[in-house]
C-alpha positions as CSV (number, residue, x, y, z in Angstrom):
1,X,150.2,51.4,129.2
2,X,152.3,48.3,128.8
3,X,152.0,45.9,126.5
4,X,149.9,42.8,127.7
5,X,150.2,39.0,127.0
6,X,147.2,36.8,125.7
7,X,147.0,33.7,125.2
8,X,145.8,32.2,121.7
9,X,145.0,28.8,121.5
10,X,147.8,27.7,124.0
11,X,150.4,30.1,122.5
12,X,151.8,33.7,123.7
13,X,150.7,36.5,121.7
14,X,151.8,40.2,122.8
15,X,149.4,42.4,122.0
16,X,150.1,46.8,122.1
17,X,147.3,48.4,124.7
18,X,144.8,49.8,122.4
19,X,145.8,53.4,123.4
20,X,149.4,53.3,123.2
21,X,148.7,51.9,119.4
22,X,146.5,55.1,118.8
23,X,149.4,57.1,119.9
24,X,152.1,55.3,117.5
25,X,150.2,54.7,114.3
26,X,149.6,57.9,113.3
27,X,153.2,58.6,112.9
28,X,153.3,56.1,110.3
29,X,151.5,58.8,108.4
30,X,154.4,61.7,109.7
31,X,156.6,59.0,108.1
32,X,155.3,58.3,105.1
33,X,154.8,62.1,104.2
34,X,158.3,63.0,104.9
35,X,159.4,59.9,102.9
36,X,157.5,61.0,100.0
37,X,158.2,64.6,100.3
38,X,161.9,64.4,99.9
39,X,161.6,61.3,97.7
40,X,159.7,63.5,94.5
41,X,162.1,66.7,95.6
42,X,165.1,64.6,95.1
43,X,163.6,63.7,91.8
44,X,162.7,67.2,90.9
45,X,166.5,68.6,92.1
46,X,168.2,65.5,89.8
47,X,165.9,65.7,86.6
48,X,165.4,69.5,86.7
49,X,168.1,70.8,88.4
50,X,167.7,74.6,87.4
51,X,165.2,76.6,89.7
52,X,162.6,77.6,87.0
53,X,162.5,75.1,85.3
54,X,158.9,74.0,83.5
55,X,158.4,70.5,84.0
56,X,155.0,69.4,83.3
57,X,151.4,71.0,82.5
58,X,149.4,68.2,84.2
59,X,146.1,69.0,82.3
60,X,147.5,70.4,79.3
61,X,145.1,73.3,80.5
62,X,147.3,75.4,82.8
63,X,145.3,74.8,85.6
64,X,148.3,72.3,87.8
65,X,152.0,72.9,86.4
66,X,154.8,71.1,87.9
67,X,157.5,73.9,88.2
68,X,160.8,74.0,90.0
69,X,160.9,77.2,92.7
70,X,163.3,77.4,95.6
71,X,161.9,78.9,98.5
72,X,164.2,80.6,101.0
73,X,161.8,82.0,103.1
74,X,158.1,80.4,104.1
75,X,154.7,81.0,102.7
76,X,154.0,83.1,100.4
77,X,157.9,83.8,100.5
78,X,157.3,86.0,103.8
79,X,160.9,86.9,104.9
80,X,162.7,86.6,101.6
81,X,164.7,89.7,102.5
82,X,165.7,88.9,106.5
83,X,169.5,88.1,107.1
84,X,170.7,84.3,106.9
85,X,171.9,84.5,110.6
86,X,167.7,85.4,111.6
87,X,166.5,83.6,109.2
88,X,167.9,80.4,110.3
89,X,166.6,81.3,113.6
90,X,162.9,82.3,112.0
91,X,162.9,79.4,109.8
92,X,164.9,76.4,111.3
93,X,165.2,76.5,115.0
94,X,162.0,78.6,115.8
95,X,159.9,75.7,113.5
96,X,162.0,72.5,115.3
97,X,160.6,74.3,118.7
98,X,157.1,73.9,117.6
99,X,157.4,71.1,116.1
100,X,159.3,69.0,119.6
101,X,156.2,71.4,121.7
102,X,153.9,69.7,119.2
103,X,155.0,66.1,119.9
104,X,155.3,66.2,123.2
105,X,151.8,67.9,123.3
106,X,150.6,64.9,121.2
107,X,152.2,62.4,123.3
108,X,151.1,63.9,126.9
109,X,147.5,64.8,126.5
110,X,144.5,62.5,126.3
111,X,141.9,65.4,125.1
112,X,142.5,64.7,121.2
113,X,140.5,62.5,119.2
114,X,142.1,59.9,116.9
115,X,141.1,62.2,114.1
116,X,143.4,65.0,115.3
117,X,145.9,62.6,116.3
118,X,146.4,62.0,112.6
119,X,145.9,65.4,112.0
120,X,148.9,66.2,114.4
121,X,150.7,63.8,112.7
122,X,150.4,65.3,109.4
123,X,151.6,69.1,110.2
124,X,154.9,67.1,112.1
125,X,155.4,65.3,108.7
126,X,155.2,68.3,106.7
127,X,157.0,70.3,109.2
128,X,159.8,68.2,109.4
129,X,160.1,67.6,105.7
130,X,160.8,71.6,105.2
131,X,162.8,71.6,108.1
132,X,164.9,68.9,106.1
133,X,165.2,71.2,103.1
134,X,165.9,74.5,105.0
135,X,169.0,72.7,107.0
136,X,170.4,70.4,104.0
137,X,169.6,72.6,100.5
138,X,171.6,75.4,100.3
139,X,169.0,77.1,98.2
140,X,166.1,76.4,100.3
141,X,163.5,74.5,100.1
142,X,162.0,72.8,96.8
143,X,158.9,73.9,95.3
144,X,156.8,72.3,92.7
145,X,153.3,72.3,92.4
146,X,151.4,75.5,91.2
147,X,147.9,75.8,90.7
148,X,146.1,78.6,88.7
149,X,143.7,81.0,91.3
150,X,142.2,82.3,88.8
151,X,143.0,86.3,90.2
152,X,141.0,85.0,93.3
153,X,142.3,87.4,96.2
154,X,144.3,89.1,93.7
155,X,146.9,86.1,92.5
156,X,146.7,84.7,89.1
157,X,148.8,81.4,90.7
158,X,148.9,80.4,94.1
159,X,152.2,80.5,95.7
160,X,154.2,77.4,94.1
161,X,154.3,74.2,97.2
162,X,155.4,71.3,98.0
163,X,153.8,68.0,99.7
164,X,155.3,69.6,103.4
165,X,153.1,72.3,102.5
166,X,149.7,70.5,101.3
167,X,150.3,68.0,104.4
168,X,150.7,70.9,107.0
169,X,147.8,73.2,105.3
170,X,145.4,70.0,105.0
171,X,146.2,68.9,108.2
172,X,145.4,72.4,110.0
173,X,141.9,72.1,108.1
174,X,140.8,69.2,109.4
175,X,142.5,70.1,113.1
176,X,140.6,73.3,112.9
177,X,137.5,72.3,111.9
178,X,137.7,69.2,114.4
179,X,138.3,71.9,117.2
180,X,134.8,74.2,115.9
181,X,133.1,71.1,115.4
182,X,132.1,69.1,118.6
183,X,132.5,65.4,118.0
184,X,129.0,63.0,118.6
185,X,128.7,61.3,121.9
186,X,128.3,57.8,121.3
């Protein structure tokens, strides 16, 4: 688990154990999702600042809009109408509880393969860029992107989202399927 020194040619190199760079890297992904997820709502809130405001049909066909929503509650906007003091509990400290059970699950167990280390890493990134929006925008969290469902399971749109939202749904795909699936012994 520590790092451990080679020697290249006459010169020290130090070099991360294989598994403890397994570990690490994927947050590079958590990163990079929470950077870009509050770098394009930052953009949306400063060009657009309205909530409901059109921005862009992607495809000129009305299949992907850009849209500005604010979302006070979570998917599907389930617990729009619970009080502010319970919601905060509901939608900011209950989420940071999963999220630090998450981690440290990640960090402690060895019976995860790389793929749903990433996986893992993914869901913390989206988590934690919602969490962002819930504790600092006063009128919750930015949505953007809406695709047409074409009346699929009764909804003309889906429910307007966010990068948080894709990372953390995408993310639970491939964990889930990774979990029904076996992985090949090599």
């Amino acid at each position: 688990m520590y790092p451990q020194v080679c020697k290249r040619q006459g010169e020290k190199r130090i070099t991360m154990d294989s598994s403890i760079r397994d570990r690490i890297l994927p947050f590079s992904l958590t990163s990079l999702i929470i950077i870009l997820d509050q770098t394009i709502k930052a953009i949306v809130v400063s060009k657009w600042p309205r909530e409901g405001t059109f921005i862009k049909d992607v495809f000129n066909n009305d299949f992907l809009i850009f849209y500005h929503v604010r979302n006070k509650a979570i998917a599907f906007s389930l617990g729009d109408n619970i009080p502010d003091p319970f919601r905060f509990i509901f939608f900011v400290i209950l989420p940071i509880v999963v999220l630090v059970f998450l981690t440290w699950y990640y960090l402690r167990t060895q019976d995860i393969s790389r793929i749903q280390r990433w996986a893992i890493a993914g869901i913390i990134g989206g988590g934690v860029g919602n969490i962002i929006d819930r504790v600092f925008r006063k009128d919750g969290v930015v949505d953007f992107i809406s695709v047409k469902f074409y009346g699929l399971l009764g909804m003309q749109r889906w429910p307007t989202f966010n990068v948080a939202d894709a990372s953390v749904v995408v993310c639970c795909l491939i964990l889930l399927v990774t979990m029904l699936i076996p992985a090949k012994k090599t």
